[in-house]
C-alpha positions in Angstrom: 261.3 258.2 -138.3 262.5 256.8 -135.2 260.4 254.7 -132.3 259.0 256.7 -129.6 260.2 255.6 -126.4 259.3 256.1 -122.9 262.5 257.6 -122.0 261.3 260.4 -124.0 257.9 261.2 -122.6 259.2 260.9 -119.2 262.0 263.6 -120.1 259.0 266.0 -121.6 257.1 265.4 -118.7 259.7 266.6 -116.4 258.9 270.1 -118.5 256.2 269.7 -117.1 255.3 271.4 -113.4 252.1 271.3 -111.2 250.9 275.0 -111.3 250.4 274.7 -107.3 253.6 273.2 -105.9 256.1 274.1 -108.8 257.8 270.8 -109.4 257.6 268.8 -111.7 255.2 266.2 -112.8 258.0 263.0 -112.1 259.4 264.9 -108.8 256.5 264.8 -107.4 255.6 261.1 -108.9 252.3 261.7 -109.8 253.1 259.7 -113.3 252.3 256.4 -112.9 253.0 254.5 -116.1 253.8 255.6 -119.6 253.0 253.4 -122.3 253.7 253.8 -126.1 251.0 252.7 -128.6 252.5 254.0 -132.4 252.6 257.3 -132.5 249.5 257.2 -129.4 250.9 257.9 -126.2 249.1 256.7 -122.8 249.8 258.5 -119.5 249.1 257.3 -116.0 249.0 260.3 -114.0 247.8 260.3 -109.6 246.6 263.6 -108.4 246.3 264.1 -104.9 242.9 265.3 -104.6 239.7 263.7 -106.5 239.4 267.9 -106.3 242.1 269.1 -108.1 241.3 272.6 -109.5 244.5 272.7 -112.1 243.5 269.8 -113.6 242.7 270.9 -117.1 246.0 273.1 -117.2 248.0 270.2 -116.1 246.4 268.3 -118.5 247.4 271.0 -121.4 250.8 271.5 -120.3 251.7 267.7 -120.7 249.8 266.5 -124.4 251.8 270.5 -125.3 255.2 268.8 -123.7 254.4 265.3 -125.3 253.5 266.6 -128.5 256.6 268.0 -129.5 258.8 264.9 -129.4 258.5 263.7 -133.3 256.2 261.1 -134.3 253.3 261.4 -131.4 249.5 262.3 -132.7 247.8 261.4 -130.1 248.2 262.0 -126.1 245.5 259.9 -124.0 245.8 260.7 -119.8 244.0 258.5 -117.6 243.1 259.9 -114.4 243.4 258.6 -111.1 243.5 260.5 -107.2 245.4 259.9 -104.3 244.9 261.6 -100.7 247.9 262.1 -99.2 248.7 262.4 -95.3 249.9 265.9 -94.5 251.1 264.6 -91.2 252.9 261.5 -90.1 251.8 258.6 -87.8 249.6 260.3 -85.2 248.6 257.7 -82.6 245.1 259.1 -81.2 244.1 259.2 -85.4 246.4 256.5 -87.3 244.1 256.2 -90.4 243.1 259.8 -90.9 245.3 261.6 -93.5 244.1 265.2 -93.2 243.1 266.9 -90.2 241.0 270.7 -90.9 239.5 273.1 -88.2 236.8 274.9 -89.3 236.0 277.8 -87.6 235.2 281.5 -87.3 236.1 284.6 -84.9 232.3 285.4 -84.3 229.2 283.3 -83.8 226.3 283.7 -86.5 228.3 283.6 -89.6 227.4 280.1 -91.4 230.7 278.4 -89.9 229.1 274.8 -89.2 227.2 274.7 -92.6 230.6 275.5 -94.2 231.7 272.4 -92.3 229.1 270.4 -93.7 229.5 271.5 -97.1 233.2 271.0 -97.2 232.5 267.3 -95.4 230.1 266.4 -98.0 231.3 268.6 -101.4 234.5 266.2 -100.6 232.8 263.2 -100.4 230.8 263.8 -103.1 234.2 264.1 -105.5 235.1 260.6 -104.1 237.1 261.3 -101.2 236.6 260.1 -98.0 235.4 262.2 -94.9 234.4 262.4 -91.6 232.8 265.9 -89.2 233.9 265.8 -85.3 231.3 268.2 -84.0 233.7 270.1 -81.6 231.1 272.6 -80.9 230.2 271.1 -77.4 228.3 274.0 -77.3 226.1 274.4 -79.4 226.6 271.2 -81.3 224.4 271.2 -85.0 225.6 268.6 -87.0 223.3 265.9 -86.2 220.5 268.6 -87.3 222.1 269.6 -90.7 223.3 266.3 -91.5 220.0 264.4 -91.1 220.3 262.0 -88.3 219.8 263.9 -85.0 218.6 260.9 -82.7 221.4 258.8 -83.9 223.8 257.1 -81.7 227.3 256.1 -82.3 227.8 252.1 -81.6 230.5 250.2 -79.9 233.1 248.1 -81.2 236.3 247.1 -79.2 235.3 249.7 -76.8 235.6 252.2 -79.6 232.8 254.8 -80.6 231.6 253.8 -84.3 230.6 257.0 -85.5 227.0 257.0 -87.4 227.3 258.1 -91.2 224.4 260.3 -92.5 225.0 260.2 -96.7 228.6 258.4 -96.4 230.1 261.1 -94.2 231.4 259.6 -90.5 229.5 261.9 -87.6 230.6 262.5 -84.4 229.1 264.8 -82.0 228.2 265.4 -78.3 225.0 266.0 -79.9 224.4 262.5 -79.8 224.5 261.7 -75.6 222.8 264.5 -74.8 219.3 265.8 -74.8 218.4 268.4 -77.3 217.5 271.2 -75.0 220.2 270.8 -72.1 222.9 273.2 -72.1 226.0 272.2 -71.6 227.3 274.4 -68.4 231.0 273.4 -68.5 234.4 274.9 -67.8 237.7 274.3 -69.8 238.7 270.6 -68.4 235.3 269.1 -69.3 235.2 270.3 -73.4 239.1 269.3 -73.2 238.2 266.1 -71.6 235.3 265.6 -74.8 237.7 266.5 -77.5 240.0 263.9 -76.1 237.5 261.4 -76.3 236.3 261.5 -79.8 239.9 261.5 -80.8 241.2 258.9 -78.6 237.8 256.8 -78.4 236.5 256.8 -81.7 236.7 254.2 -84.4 237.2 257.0 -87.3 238.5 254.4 -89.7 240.4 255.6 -93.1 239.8 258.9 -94.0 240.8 261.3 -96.2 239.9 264.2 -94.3 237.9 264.8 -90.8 236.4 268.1 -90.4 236.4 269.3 -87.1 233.6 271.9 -86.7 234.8 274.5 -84.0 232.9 276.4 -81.6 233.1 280.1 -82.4 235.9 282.5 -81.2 239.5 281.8 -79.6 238.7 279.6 -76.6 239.5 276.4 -75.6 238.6 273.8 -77.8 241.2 274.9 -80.5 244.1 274.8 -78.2 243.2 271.4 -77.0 243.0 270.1 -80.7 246.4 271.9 -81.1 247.8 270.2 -78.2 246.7 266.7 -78.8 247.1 266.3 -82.7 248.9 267.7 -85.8 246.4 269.3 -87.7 246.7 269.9 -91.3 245.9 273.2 -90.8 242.3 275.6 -90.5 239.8 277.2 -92.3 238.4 280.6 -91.3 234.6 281.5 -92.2 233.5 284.7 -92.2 231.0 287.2 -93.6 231.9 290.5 -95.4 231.5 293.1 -92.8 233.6 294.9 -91.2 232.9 293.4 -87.6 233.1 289.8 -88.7 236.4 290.9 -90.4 238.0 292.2 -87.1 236.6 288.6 -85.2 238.1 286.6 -88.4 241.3 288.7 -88.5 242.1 287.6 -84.3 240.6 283.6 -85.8 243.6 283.4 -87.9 246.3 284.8 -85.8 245.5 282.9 -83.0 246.1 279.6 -85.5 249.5 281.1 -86.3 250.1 281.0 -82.9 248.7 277.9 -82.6 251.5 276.6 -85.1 248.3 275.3 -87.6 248.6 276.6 -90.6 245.5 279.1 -92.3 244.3 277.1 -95.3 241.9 279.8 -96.0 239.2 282.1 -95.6 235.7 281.6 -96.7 232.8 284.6 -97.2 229.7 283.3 -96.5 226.5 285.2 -97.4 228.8 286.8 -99.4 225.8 288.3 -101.8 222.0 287.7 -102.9 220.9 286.9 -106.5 217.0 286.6 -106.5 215.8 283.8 -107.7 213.5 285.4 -109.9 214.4 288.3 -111.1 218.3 287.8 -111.0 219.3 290.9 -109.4 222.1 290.8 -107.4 222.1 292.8 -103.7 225.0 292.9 -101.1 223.2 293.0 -97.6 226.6 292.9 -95.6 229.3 294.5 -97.7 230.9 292.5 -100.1 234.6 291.5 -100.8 236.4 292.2 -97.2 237.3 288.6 -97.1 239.1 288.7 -99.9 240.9 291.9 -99.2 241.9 290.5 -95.3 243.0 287.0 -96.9 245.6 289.3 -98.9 246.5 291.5 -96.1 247.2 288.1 -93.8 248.9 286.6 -96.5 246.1 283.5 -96.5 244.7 282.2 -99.2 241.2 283.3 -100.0 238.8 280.0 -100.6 235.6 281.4 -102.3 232.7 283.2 -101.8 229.2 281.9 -100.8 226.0 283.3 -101.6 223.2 284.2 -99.2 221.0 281.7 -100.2 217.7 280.4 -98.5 218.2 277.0 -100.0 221.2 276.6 -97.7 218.9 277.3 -94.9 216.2 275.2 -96.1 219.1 272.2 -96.6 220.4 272.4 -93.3 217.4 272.6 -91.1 216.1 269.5 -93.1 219.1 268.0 -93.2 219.8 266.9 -96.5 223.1 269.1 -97.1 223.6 266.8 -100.4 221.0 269.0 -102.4 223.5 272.1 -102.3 225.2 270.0 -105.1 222.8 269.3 -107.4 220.5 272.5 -106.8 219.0 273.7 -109.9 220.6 277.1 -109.3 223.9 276.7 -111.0 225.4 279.8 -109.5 225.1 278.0 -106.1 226.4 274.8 -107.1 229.3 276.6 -108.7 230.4 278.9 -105.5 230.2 275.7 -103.6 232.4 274.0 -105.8 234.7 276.1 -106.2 235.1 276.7 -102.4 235.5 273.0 -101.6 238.3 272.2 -104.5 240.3 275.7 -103.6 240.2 273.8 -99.8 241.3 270.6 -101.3 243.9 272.0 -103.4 245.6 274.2 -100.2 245.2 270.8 -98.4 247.6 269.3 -101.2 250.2 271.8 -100.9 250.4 270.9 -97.6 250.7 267.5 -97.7 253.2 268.1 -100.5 255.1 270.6 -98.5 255.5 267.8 -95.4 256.4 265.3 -97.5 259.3 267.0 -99.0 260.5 268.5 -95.7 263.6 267.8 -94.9 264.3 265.2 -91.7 267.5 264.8 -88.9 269.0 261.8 -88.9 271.8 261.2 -85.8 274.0 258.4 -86.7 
């Protein structure tokens, strides 16, 4: 029986394709280093999200492809995650990789928790991440992330934005006072949005979540104008009004040129906590059925839960992932590695696009 070389697992791995982007696993250089131990053989393979929901069926595609070159018993993978930029150098942002708008065609419908839980369901799978608080309106972050009161400090007159749990904030919430409205016109919220993307020290991230204001104003144009966003996320709740609102949300990103990363349903349905019976208070399912019609992908479901409520009014939005409720914990996941993954695709998608060059 003849050695087993590394010529020969990397030919079997290029059998091998990531389910998302359909390439395969060298094309894409997520193997990092093959190494032959007798008939053991020891991958190196870099996803590019800590989140990646195909990673199980990647990992049973390649110890199938590996195992059939004579000789190998044993296929070991090691695991590691890269976040890749989905954009190139932007100026205003130059350490930020990924750039997603939250937001939602109607007020009301759980978009800024979403943001939260996104922000902090990344973070918690070890990526790094940041919330710009773009709703200059009514801006809640500070509240649902714990540290309303705070105030971002100055370095090289640049905003260092406070973190609250290892997530970068930045909100208008900070400089004002907690009961003043903010009675502004177009040219002042465009004028803010500048600022915390020129101004602010945001560091290296792997993704800032910008929390929009609700409906098809101003702020998302400005965002569209001044940076290349990765692309949105649409939250919405099952019916039928909120469907019509999110339905206008994601064509107005398409005209935007940002592409729709998803839709979300929030309160999507209520399982009692004690009895386990399951009720459906707005409808159930029309997000699902419009992210098919729009051709979007559809991100997950969230429950109508008053533990949500509870963790955003106190402000400790970590609890939602490590709530004794599985069922909870498990929507939430799943919501935050579907993002992820469409995030990947994307960056994937930029990085294979094809450039001019003029000699």
């Amino acid at each position: 029986m003849s050695a087993i070389t590394v010529d020969q697992v990397r030919a079997q791995l290029r059998t091998v394709k990531d389910p998302e982007l359909h390439k395969d696993l060298i094309s894409l250089d997520m193997v990092k280093h093959v190494a032959i131990d007798g008939s053991r053989v020891l991958i190196d393979i870099e996803l590019t999200t800590p989140t990646c929901p195909l990673k199980q069926r990647i990992k049973i595609d390649i110890e199938q492809a590996v195992r059939r070159i004579e000789g190998v018993q044993a296929v070991e993978i090691r695991w590691s995650a890269k976040v890749r930029s989905s954009h190139g150098d932007t100026p205003q942002l130059p350490g930020v990789k990924n750039i997603v708008a939250v937001g939602a065609g109607k007020g009301g419908v759980g978009k800024s928790m979403a943001a939260v839980l996104l922000a902090y369901g990344l973070r918690r799978m070890g990526a790094t991440a940041g919330i710009m608080d773009a709703d200059v309106y009514g801006p809640s972050i500070p509240t649902m992330t714990g540290i309303e009161g705070a105030r971002p400090s100055l370095r090289d007159n640049m905003m260092v934005p406070p973190l609250a749990g290892g997530v970068k904030i930045m909100s208008i919430g900070f400089m004002v006072d907690r009961d003043r409205p903010l009675i502004w016109r177009g040219p002042m919220t465009h004028g803010v949005i500048t600022q915390f993307l020129g101004q602010v020290d945001w560091g290296e991230l792997d993704y800032l979540i910008v929390d929009l204001p609700p409906g098809t104003g101003d702020v998302p144009l400005s965002l569209a104008q001044l940076i290349p966003m990765t692309g949105s996320v649409v939250v919405c709740t099952p019916q039928d009004i909120a469907l019509v609102d999110a339905r206008r949300a994601v064509r107005m990103y398409e005209q935007l040129n940002v592409p729709c990363l998803g839709i979300i349903e929030n309160m999507s349905y209520y399982l009692c906590p004690k009895c386990g019976h399951r009720d459906e208070p707005f409808d159930h399912g029309g997000a699902k059925v419009a992210a098919g019609e729009l051709g979007v992908p559809f991100l997950g479901e969230i429950p109508l839960n008053a533990k949500i409520r509870v963790y955003g009014d106190e402000g400790t939005p970590e609890k939602a992932f490590t709530d004794t409720e599985d069922h909870l914990c498990a929507a939430i996941h799943q919501v935050v590695t579907n993002m992820a993954g469409q995030v990947s695709i994307r960056s994937r998608l930029q990085a294979a696009a094809p450039t001019l060059s003029i000699e």
